[in-house]
C-alpha positions as CSV (number, residue, x, y, z in Angstrom):
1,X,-39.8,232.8,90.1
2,X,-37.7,235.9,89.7
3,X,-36.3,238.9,91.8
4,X,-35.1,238.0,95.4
5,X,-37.0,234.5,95.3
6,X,-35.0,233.7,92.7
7,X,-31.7,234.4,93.8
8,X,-32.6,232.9,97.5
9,X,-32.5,229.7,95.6
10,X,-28.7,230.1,94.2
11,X,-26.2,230.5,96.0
12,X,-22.7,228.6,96.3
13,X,-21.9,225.2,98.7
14,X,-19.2,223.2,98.9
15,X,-18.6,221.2,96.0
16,X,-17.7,217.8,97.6
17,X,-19.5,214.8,97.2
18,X,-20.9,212.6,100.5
19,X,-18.2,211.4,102.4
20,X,-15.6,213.6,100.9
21,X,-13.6,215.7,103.1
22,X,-11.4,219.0,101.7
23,X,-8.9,219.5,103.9
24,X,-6.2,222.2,104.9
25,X,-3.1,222.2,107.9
26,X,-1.7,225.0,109.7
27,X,1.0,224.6,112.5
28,X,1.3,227.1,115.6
29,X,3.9,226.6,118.1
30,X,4.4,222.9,117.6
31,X,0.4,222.4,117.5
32,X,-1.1,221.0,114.4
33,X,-4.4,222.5,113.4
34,X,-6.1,220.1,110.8
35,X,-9.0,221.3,109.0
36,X,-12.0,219.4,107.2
37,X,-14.5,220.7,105.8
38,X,-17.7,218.4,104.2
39,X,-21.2,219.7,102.7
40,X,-24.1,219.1,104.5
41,X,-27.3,220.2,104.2
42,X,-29.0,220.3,107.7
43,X,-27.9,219.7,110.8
44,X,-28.7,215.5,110.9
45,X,-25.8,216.2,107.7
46,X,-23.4,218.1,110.2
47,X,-23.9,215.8,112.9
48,X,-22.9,213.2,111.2
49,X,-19.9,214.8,109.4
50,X,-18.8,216.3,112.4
51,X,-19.0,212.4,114.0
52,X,-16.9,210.9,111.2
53,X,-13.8,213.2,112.0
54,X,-14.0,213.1,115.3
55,X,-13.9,209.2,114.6
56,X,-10.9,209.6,112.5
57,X,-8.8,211.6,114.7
58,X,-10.2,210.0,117.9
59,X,-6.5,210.5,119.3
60,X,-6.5,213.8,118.7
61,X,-6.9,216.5,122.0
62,X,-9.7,218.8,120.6
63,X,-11.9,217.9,117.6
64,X,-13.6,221.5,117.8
65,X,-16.2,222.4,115.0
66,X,-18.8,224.3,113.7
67,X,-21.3,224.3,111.2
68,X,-24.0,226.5,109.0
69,X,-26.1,223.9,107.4
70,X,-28.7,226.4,106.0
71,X,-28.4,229.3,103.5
72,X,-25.0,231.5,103.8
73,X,-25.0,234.0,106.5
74,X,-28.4,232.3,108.0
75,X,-28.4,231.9,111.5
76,X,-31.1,229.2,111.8
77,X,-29.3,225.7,111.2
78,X,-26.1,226.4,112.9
79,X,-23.9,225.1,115.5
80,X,-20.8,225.0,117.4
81,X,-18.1,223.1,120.2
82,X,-15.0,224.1,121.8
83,X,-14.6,220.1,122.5
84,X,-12.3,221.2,125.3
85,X,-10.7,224.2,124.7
86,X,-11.3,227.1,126.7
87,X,-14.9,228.5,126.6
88,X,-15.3,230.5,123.0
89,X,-11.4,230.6,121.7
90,X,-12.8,227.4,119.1
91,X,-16.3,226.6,118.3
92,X,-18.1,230.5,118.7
93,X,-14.7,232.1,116.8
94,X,-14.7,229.2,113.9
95,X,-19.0,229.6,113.4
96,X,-18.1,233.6,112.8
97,X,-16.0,232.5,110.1
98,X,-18.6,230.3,108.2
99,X,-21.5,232.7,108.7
100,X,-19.0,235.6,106.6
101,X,-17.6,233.3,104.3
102,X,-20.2,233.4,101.6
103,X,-21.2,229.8,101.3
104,X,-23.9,227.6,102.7
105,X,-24.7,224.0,103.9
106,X,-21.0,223.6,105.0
107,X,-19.5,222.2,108.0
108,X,-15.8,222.6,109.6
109,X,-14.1,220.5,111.9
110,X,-10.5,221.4,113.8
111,X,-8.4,219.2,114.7
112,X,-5.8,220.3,117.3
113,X,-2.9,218.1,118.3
114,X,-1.3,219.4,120.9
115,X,2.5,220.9,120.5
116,X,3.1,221.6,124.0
117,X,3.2,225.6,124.6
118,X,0.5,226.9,125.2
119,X,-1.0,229.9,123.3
120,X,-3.5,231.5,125.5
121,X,-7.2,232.8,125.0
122,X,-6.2,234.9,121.9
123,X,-3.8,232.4,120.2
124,X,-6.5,230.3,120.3
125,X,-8.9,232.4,118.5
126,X,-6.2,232.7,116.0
127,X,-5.0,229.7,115.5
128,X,-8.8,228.1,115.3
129,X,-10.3,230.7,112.8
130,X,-6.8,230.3,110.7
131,X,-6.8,226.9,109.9
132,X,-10.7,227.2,109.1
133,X,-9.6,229.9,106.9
134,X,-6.6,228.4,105.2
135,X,-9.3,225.5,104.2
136,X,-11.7,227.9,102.7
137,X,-9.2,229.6,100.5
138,X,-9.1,226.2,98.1
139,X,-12.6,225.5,99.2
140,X,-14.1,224.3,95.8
141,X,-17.8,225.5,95.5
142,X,-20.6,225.2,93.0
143,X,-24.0,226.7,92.6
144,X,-26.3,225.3,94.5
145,X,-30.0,224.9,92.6
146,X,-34.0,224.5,94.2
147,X,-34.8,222.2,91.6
148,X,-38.3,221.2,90.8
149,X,-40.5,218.8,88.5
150,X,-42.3,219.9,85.6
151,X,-44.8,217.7,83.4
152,X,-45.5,219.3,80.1
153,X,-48.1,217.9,78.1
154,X,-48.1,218.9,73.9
155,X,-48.8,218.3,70.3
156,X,-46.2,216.4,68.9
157,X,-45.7,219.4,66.0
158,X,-44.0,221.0,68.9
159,X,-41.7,218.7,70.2
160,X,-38.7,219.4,68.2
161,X,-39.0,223.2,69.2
162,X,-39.4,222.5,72.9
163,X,-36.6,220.3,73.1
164,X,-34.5,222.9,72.0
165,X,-35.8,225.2,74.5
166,X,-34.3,223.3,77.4
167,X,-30.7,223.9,77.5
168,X,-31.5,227.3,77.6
169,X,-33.9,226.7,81.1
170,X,-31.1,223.8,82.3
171,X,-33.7,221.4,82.2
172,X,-33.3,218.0,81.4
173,X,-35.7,214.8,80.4
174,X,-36.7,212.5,83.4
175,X,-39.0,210.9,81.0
176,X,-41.3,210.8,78.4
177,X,-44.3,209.2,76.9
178,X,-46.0,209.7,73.4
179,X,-49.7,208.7,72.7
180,X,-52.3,211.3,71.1
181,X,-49.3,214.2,72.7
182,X,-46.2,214.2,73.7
183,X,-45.8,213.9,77.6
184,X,-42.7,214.9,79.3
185,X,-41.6,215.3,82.6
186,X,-38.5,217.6,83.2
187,X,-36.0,218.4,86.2
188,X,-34.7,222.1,86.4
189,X,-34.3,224.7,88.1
190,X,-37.3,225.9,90.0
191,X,-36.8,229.5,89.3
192,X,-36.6,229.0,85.5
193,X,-40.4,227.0,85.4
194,X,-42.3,230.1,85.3
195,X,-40.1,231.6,82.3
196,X,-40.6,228.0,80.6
197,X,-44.2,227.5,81.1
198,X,-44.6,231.5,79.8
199,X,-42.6,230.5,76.5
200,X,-43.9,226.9,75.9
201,X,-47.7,228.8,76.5
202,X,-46.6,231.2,73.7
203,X,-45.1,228.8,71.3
204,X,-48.1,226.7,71.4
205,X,-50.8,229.6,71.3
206,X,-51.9,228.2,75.4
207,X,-52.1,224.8,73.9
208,X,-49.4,223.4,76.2
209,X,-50.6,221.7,79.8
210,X,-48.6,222.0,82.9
211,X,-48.2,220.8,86.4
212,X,-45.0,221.3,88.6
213,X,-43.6,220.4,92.4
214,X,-40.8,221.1,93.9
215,X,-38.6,218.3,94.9
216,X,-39.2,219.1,98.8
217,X,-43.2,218.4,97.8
218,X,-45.9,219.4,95.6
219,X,-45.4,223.0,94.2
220,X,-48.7,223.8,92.7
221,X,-49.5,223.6,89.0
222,X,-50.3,226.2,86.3
């Protein structure tokens, strides 16, 4: 894989592991605005980060949230909730934020205890998208990767010389097995098993046999 199919399959996401929550306050007129912000990858993900706040601050006023569970900037796994507040000072204003912040799978909750003044339609908006953006600032992220499965089957003259071919394609062992060749079946990225296969081919004069999936199914083989 290379140009733009390549690059659709990097891009950065939250890097928090399930269950862990990065969080950020703000305060606005004596109203607490608590952010937490989880990685989740689809919406079933979202739902049930969004869930698990709301559970924690049950006593809270307004658990309003949003997420983009897809790719960053996509529009097609995304969602939103005022959870009270006034119709789109919360939920619509907070989703604007995700969808320009650069990062996918990611899912924001806001957590509103109320101060009692009240800050009107605008203040809202404000107050909703700042605490969501006070949380991204120390966001950690990492790179996000397609992976896939590759199975390469060669002599064993070449093992020593493959091997030290896969740092270079971030690939690692998932197994291996040695009878009349050396069988190996590798994790990496999917967009480096075309530039692998292409050198393994060369170093072994097309001796090398291949066959490859992606982890969401079968991928073909070469």
């Amino acid at each position: 894989m290379s140009g733009p199919e390549a690059a659709a399959a990097l891009y950065p996401v939250p890097d928090l592991a399930p269950g862990e929550v990065h969080r950020a306050e703000i305060t606005v007129k004596r109203s607490r605005f608590i952010c937490s912000i989880g990685h989740t990858a689809g919406p079933g993900e979202a739902k049930a980060f969004i869930g698990s706040v709301q559970r924690e601050f049950s006593d809270a006023r307004h658990n309003c949230w949003a997420y983009c569970a897809g790719s960053p900037g996509s529009t097609t796994q995304v969602g939103a909730s005022d959870d009270g507040e006034p119709h789109g000072t919360a939920g619509r204003p907070m989703l604007t934020v995700l969808l320009h912040c650069g990062t996918g799978e990611i899912s924001a909750v806001v957590t509103r205890y109320f101060g009692g003044i009240l800050l009107g339609t605008g203040g809202l908006v404000r107050a909703y998208q700042g605490a969501l953006k006070e949380a991204l600032a120390t966001l950690p992220t990492a790179e996000r990767l397609i992976a896939a499965k590759l199975s390469v089957t060669i002599e064993h003259r070449f093992v020593t010389q493959f091997l030290r071919l896969l740092p270079g394609y971030r690939a690692t062992v998932v197994s291996q097995n040695f009878g009349m060749d050396a069988e190996y079946v590798l994790r990496l990225p999917q967009s480096a098993v075309g530039p692998l296969t292409h050198e393994l081919t060369e170093l072994t004069a097309g001796g090398a046999l291949f066959e490859s999936e992606s982890e969401g199914g079968p991928g073909g083989s070469s």
